[in-house]
C-alpha positions, -999 to +999 in steps of 0.1 A: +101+508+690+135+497+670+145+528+644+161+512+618+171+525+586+160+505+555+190+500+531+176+491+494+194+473+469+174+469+436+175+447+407+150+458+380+136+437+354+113+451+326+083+431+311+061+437+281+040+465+294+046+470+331+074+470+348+088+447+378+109+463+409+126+435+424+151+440+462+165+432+489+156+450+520+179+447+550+187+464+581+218+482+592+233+450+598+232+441+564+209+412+571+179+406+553+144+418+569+119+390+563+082+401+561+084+437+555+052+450+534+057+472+498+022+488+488+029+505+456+004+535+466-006+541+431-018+505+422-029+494+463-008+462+452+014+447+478+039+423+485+060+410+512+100+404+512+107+366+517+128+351+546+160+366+528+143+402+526+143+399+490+111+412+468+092+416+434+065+439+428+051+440+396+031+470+374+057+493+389+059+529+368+084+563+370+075+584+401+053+554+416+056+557+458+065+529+473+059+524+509+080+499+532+066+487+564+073+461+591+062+458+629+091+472+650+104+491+626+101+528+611+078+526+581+094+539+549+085+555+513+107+558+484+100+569+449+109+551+418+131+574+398+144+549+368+141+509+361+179+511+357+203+489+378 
């Protein structure tokens, strides 16, 4: 099974009430991972990184866990800390 970090460049955006966590997930490489699967572990709401490895998950709050996970690939958790770029 490949071990390969995550790197996480994130763009925020803030809406009314919740907030949005939009990124780009790519491997060491620096090219994007397509189909890697965010479960906000708070929420249970998911999404998946498009073709590019890019994201948006929405209803996103301070010290919500964030787990990362792909076939082939080390699964990963991060915490949010601030909506700040």
């Amino acid at each position: 099974m490949k071990h390969l970090l995550f790197s996480f460049l994130f763009l925020v955006t803030q809406w009314c009430t919740s907030q949005t966590l939009s990124g780009l997930i790519v491997a060491t490489e620096n090219n994007g991972i397509e189909k890697v699967q965010l479960v906000n572990l708070r929420t249970k709401l998911s999404a998946y990184t498009n073709e590019f490895g890019n994201f948006t998950i929405e209803n996103c709050a301070i010290n919500d866990s964030i787990q990362c996970s792909k076939i082939g690939f080390q699964d990963f958790v991060f915490i949010i800390t601030d909506f700040s770029n």
